[in-house]
Backbone as CSV, one residue per row, in Angstrom:
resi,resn,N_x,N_y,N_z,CA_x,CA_y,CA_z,C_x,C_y,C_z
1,UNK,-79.430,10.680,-20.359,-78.295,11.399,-20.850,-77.488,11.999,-19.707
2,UNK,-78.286,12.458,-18.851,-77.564,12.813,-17.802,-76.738,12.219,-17.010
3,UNK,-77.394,10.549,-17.007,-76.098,9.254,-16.011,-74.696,9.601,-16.796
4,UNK,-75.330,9.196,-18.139,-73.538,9.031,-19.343,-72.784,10.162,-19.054
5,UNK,-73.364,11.796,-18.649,-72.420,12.657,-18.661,-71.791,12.398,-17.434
6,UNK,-72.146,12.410,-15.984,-71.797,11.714,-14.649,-70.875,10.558,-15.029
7,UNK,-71.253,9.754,-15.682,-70.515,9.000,-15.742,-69.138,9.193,-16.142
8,UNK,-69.159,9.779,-17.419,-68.155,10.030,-17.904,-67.027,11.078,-17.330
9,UNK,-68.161,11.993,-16.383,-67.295,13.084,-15.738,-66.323,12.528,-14.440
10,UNK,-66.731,11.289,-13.909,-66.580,10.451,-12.515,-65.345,9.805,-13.048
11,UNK,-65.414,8.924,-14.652,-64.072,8.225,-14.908,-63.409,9.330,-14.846
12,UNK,-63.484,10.795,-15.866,-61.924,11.435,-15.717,-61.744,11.669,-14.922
13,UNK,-62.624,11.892,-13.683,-61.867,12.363,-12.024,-60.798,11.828,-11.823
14,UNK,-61.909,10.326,-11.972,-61.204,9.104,-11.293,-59.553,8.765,-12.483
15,UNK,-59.461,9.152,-13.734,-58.373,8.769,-14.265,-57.553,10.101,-13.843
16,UNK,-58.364,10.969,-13.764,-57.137,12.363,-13.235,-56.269,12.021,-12.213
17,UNK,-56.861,11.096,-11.205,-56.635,11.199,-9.708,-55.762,10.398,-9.974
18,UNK,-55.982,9.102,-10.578,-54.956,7.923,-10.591,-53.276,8.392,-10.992
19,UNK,-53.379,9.062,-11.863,-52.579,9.985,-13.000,-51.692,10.704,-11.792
20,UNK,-51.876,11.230,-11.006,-51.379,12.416,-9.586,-50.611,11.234,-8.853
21,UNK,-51.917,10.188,-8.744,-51.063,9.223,-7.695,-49.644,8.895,-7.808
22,UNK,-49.034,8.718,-8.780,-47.878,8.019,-9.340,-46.712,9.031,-9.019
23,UNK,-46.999,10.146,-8.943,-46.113,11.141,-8.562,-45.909,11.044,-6.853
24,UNK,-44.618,11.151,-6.262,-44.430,11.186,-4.872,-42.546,11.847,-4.957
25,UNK,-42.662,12.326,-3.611,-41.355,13.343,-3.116,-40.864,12.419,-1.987
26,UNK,-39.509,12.552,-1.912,-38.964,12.073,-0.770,-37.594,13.120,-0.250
27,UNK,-37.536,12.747,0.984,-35.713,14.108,0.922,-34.763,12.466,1.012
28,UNK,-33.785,13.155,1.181,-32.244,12.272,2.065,-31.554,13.176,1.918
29,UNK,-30.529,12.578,2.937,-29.698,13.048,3.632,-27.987,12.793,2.754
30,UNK,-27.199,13.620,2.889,-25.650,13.490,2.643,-24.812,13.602,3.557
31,UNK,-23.553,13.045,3.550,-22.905,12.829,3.899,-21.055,12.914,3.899
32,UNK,-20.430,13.371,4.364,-18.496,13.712,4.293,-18.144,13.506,5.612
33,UNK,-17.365,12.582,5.691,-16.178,12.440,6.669,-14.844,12.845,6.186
34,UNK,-14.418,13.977,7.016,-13.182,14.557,6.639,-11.842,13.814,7.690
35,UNK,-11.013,13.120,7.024,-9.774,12.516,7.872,-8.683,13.396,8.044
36,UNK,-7.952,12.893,8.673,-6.756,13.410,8.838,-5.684,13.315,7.742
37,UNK,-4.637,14.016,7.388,-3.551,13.890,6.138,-2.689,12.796,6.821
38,UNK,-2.457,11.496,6.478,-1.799,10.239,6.608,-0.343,10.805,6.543
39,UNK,0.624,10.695,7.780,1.904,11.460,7.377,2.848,9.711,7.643
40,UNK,3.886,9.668,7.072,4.704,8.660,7.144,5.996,8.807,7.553
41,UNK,7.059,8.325,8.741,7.642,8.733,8.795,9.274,7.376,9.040
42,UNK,10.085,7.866,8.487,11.244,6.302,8.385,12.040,6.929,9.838
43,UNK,12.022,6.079,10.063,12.717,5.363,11.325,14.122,4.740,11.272
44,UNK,14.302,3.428,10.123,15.520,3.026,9.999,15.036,2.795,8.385
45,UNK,17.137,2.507,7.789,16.896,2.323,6.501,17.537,1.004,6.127
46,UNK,16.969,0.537,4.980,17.526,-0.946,4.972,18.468,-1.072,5.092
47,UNK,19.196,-2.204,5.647,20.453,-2.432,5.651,21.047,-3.627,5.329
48,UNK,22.057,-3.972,4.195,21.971,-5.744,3.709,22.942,-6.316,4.542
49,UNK,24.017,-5.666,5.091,24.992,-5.973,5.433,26.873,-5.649,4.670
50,UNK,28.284,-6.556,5.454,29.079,-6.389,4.693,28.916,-7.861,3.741
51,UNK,29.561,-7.620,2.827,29.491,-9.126,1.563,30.366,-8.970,0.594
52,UNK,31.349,-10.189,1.174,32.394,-10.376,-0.070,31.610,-11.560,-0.910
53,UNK,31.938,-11.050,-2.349,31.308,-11.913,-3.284,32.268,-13.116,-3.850
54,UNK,31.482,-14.229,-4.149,32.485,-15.300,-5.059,33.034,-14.604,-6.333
55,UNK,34.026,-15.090,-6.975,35.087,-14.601,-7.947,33.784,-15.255,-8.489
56,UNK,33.348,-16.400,-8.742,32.700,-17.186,-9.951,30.853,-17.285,-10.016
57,UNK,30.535,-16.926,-8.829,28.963,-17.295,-9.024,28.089,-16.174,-8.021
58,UNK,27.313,-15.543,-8.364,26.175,-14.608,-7.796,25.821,-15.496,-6.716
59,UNK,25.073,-14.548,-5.972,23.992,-14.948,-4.995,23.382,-13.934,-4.866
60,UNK,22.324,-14.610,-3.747,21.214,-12.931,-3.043,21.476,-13.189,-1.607
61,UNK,21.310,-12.003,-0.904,21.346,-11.848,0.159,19.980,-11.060,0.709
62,UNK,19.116,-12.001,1.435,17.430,-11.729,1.584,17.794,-10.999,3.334
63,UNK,17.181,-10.066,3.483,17.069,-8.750,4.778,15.340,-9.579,5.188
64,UNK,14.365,-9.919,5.874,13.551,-9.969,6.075,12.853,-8.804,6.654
65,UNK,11.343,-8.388,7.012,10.484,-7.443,7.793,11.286,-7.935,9.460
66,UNK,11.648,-8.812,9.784,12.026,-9.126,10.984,13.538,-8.818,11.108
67,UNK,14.520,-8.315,10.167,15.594,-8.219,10.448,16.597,-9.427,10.469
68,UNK,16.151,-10.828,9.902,16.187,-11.816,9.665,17.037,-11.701,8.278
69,UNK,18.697,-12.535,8.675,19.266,-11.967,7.297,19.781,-13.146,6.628
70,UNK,19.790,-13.741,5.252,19.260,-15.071,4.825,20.574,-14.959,3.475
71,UNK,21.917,-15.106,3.723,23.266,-14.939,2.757,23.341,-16.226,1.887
72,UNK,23.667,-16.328,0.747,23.728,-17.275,0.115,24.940,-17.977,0.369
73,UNK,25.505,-19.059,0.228,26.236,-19.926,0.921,27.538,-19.351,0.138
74,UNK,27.789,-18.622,-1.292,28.687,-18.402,-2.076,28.858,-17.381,-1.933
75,UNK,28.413,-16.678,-1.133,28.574,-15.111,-0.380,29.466,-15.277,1.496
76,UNK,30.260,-14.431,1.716,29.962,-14.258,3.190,29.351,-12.724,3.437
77,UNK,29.130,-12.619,4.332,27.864,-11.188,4.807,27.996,-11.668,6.148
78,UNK,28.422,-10.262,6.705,28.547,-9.967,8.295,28.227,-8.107,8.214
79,UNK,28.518,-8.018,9.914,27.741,-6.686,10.222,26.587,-6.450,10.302
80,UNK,26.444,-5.176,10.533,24.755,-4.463,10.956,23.873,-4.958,9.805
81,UNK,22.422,-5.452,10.044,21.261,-5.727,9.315,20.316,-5.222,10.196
82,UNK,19.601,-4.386,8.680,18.281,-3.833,9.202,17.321,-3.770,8.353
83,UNK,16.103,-3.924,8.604,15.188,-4.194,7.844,14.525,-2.569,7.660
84,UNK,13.892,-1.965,7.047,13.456,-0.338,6.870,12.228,-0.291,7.890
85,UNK,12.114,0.494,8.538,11.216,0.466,9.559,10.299,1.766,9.764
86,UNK,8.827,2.267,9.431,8.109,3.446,9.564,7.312,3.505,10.262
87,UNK,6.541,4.432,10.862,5.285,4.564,11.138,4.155,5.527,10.635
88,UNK,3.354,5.241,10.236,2.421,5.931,9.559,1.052,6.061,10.631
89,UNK,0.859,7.783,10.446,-0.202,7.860,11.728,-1.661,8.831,10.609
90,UNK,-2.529,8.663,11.175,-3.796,9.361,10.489,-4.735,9.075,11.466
91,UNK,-5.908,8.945,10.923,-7.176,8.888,11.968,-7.137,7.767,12.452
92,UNK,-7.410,7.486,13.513,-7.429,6.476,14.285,-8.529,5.570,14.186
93,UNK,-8.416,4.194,13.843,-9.366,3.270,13.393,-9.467,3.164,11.665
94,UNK,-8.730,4.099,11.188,-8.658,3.970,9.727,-7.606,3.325,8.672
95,UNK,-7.900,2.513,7.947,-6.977,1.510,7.463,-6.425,2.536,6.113
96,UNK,-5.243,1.542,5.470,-4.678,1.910,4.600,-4.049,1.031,3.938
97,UNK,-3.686,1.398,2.788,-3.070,0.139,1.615,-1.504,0.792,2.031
98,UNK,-0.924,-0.294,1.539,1.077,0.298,1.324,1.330,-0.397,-0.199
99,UNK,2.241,0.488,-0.506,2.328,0.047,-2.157,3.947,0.111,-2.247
100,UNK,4.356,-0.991,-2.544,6.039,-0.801,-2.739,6.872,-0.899,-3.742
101,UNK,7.725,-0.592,-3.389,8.953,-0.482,-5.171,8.887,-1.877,-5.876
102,UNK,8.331,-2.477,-6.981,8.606,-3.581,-7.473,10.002,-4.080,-7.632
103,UNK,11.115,-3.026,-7.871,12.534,-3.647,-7.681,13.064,-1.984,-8.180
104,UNK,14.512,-1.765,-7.996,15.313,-1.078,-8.092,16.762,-1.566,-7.996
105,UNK,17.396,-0.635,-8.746,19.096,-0.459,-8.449,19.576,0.122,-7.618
106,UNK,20.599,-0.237,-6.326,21.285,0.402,-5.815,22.837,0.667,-6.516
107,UNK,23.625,1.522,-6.339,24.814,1.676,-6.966,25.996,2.146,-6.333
108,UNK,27.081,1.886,-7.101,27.941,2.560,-6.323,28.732,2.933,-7.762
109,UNK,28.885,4.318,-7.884,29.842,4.797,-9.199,29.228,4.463,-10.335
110,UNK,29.457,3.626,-11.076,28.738,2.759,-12.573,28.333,1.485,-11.967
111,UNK,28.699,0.979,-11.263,28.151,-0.607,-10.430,27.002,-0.538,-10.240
112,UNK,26.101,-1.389,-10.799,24.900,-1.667,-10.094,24.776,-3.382,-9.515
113,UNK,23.422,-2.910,-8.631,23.064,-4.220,-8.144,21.804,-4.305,-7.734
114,UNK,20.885,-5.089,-8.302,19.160,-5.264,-8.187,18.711,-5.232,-6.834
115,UNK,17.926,-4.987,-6.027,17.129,-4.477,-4.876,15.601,-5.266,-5.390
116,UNK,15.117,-6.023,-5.112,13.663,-6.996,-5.544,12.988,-7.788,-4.571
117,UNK,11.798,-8.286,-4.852,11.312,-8.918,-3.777,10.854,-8.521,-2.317
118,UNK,10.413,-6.792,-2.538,10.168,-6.194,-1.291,9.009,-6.937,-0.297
119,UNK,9.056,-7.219,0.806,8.325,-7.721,1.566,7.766,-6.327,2.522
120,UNK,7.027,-7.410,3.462,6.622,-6.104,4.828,6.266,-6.952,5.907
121,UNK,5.843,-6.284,7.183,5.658,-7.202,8.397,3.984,-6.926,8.571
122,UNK,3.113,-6.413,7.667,1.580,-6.461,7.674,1.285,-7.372,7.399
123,UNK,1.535,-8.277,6.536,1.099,-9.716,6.010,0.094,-9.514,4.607
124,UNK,0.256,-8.361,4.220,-0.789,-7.990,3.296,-0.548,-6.382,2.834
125,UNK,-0.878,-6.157,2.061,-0.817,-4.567,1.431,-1.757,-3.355,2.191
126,UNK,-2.358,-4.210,3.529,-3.110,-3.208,4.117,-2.807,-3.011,5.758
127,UNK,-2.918,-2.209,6.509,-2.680,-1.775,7.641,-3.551,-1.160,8.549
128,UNK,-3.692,-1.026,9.653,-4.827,-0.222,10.014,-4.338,0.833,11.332
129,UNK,-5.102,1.823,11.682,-4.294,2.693,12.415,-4.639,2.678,13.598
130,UNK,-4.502,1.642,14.391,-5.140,1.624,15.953,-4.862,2.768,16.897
131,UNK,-5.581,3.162,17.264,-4.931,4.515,18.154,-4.680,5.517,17.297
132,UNK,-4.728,5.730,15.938,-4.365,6.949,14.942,-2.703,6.566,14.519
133,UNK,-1.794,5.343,14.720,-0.835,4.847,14.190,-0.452,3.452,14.077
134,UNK,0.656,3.146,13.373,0.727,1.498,12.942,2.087,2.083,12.422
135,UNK,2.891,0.855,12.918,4.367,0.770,12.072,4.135,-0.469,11.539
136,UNK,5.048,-0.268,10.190,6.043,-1.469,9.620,7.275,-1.624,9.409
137,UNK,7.527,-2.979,9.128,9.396,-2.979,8.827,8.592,-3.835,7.045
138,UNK,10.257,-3.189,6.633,10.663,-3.444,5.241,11.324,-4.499,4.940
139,UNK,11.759,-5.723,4.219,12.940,-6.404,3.914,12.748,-5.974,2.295
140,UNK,13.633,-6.881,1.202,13.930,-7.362,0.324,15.151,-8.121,-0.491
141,UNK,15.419,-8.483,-1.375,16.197,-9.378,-1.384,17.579,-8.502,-2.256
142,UNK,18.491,-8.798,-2.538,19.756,-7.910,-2.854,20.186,-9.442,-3.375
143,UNK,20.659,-8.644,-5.057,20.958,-9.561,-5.687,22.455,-9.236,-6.397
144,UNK,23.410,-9.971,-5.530,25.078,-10.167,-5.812,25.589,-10.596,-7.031
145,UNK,26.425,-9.569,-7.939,26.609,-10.570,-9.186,27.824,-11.065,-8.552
146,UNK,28.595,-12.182,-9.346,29.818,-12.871,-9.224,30.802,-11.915,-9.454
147,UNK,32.089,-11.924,-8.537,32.988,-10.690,-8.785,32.392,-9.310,-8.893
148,UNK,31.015,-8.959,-7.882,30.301,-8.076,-7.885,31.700,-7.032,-7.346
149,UNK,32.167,-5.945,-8.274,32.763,-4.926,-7.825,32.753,-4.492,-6.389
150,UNK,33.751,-4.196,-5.784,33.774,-3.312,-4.423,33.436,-1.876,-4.172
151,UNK,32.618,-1.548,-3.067,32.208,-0.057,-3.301,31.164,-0.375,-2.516
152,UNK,30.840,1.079,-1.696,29.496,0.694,-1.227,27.741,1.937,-2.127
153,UNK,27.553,0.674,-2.275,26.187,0.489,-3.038,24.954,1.374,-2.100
154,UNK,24.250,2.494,-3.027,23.066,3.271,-2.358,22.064,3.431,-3.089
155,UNK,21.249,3.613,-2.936,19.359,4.070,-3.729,18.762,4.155,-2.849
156,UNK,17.418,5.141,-3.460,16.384,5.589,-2.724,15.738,4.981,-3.300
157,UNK,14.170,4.396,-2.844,13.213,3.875,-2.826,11.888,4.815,-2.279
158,UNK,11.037,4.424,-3.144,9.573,4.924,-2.754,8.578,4.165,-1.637
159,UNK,8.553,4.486,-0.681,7.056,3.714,-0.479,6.209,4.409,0.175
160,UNK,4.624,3.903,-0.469,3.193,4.889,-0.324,2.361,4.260,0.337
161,UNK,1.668,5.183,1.184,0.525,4.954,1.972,-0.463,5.620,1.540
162,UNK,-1.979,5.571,1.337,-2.835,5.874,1.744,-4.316,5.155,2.340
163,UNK,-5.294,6.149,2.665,-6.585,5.621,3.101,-7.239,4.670,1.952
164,UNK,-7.689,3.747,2.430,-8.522,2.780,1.661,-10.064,3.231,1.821
């Protein structure tokens, strides 16, 4: 009688002990990297050019990121072209997305005229800040109606940066 009580007293040790085993603690560690506030700053503002329009048929007149200015054959367009040009500075080595106006109106009085097709000279919606800065240039395309009214045509536009 005495083995069976041993015995029996040895399994619950032994199931007590097993029972404890399964329990375990560990730490870790956390972590914050605090950046710098991404400031943006314009440099130049687009510029399409001058453009007399056809009496009978629209065109566009495309501004490229390069300043590259692309008139439709039913248009003439002369003068200053400029493509919008910024630099955006923050922590250095840290990238960022750019997000741009899908299209807008510029105007002059009641005249409007579409602003679309914004491009950039990143090649992509992202940028990175070598040295703690990175510029870009802006184009997009400007779209002429036929007998587009005279006047000169203005709007503001948005464009956003931040950290990725």
């Amino acid at each position: 009688m005495k083995n069976i009580f041993r015995t029996a007293a040895a399994a619950a040790l032994i199931v007590g002990s097993a029972t404890q085993a399964f329990a375990e603690s560990i730490t870790f560690d956390a972590q914050a990297t605090i950046l710098e506030a991404l400031a943006l700053v314009k440099n130049a503002d687009l510029a399409f050019a001058n453009i007399v329009p056809d009496a009978a048929s629209g065109g566009t007149v495309i501004v490229s990121p390069a300043s590259a200015l692309t008139c439709a054959a039913v248009l003439t367009c002369s003068g200053t072209v400029s493509a919008a040009d910024f630099t955006v500075t923050g922590t250095p080595g840290a990238t960022y997305s750019l997000t741009l106006p899908p299209s807008a109106n510029i105007s002059s009085g009641g005249d409007t005229m579409l602003v679309d097709n914004f491009t950039n000279s990143l090649g992509g919606s992202t940028g990175s800040l070598v040295g703690g800065a990175d510029t870009f240039q802006l184009g997009a395309t400007l779209n002429v109606g036929a007998a587009q009214p005279v006047g000169t045509y203005t709007g503001t536009f948005a464009v956003t940066v931040e950290y990725q």
